[in-house]
C-alpha positions as CSV (number, residue, x, y, z in Angstrom):
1,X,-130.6,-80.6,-11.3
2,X,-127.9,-83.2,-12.5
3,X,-127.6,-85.0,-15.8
4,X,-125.2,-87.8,-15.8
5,X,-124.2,-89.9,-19.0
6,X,-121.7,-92.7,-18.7
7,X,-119.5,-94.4,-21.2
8,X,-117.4,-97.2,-21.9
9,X,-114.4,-96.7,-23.6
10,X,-111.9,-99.8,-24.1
11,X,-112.0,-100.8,-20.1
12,X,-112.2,-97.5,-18.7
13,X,-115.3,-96.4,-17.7
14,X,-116.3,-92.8,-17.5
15,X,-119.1,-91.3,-15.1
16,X,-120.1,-87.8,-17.1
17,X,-121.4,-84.9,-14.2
18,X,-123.3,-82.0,-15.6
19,X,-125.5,-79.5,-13.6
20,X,-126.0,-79.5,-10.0
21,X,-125.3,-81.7,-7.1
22,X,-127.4,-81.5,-4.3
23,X,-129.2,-83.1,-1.8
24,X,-132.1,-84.6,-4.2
25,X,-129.9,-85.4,-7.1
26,X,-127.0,-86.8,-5.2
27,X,-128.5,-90.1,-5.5
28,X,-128.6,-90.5,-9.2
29,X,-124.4,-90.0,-8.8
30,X,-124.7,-92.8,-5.8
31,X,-126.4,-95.3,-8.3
32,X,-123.9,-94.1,-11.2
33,X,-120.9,-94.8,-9.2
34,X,-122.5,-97.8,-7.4
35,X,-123.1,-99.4,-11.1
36,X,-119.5,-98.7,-12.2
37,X,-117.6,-100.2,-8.8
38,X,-119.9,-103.3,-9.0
39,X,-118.4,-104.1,-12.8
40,X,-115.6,-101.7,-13.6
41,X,-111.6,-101.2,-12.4
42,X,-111.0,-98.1,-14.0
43,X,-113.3,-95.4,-13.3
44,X,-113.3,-91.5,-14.4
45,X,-115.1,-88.8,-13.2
46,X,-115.7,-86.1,-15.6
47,X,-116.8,-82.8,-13.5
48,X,-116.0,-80.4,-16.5
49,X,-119.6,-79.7,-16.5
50,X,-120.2,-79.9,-13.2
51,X,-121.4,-76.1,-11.5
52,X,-122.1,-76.9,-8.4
53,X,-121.9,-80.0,-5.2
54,X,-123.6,-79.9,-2.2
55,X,-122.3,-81.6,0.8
56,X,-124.7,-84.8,0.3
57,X,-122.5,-84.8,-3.2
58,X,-119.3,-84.7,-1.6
59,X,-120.7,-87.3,0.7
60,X,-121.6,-89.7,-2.1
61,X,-117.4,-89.7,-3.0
62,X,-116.9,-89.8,0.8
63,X,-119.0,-93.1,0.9
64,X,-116.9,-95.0,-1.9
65,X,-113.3,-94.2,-0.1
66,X,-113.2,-97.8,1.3
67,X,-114.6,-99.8,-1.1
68,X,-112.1,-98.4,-3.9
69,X,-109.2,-99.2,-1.9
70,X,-110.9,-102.5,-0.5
71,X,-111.6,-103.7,-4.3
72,X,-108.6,-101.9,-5.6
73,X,-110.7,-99.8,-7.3
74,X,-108.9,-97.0,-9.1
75,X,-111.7,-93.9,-10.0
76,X,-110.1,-90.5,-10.6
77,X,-112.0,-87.3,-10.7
78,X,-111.2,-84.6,-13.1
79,X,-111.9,-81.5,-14.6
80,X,-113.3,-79.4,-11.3
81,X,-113.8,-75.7,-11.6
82,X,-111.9,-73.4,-8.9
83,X,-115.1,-73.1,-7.0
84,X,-115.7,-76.9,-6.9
85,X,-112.4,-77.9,-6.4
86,X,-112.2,-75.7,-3.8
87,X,-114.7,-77.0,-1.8
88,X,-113.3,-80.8,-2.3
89,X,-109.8,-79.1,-0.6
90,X,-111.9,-77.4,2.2
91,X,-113.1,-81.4,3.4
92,X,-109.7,-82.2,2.6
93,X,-111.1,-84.5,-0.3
94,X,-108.5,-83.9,-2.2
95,X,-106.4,-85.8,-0.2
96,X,-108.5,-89.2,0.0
97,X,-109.6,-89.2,-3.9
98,X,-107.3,-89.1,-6.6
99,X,-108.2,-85.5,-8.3
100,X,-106.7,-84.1,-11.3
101,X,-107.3,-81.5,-13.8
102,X,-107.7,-83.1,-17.4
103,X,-109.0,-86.4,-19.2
104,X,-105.1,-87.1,-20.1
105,X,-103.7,-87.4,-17.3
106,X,-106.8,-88.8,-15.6
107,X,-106.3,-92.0,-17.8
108,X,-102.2,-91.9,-17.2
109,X,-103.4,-92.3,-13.0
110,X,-105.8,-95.4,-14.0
111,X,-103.8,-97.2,-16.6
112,X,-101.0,-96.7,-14.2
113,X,-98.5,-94.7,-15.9
């Protein structure tokens, strides 16, 4: 099961992921995501709490890769465990999404420092 909360801090808005990923849940993070690219530029992802992502997870990032760059969209996930992160590297996610370990510099890739 996943929770996710969202908040809105100056314009950065920030997609909280706690619990599960999987194929029944995935589509609460599809409508969270979909909500923020339709009114926000700078998007985090805050996976700190996140335990676990099935594929039809990873797929909901997967289905956003165009529309960031198209809408120049800057989201940055952060805060993955080994285990998780891992599994972004194995898909080669990690290459397509801007990934990083903390909050900090997170908010240093979308305010473009």
């Amino acid at each position: 099961m996943v929770e996710i909360k969202n908040s809105l801090k100056n314009d950065t808005y920030t997609i909280h992921v706690i619990g599960e990923v999987d194929a029944s849940s995935s589509i609460h993070l599809d409508e969270s995501i979909s909500e923020a690219t339709s009114k926000y530029k700078k998007i985090l992802v805050n996976c700190e709490q996140l335990e676990y992502i099935s594929s039809a997870g990873l797929g909901v990032f997967m289905s956003y890769i165009n529309d960031l760059e198209k809408n120049n969209i800057k989201m940055v996930i952060y805060g993955l465990s080994d285990k998780v992160k891992h599994v972004f590297q194995i898909l080669g996610l990690d290459q397509l999404l801007k990934i990083t370990t903390n909050e900090e510099e997170a908010k240093e890739i979308v305010d473009g420092l």
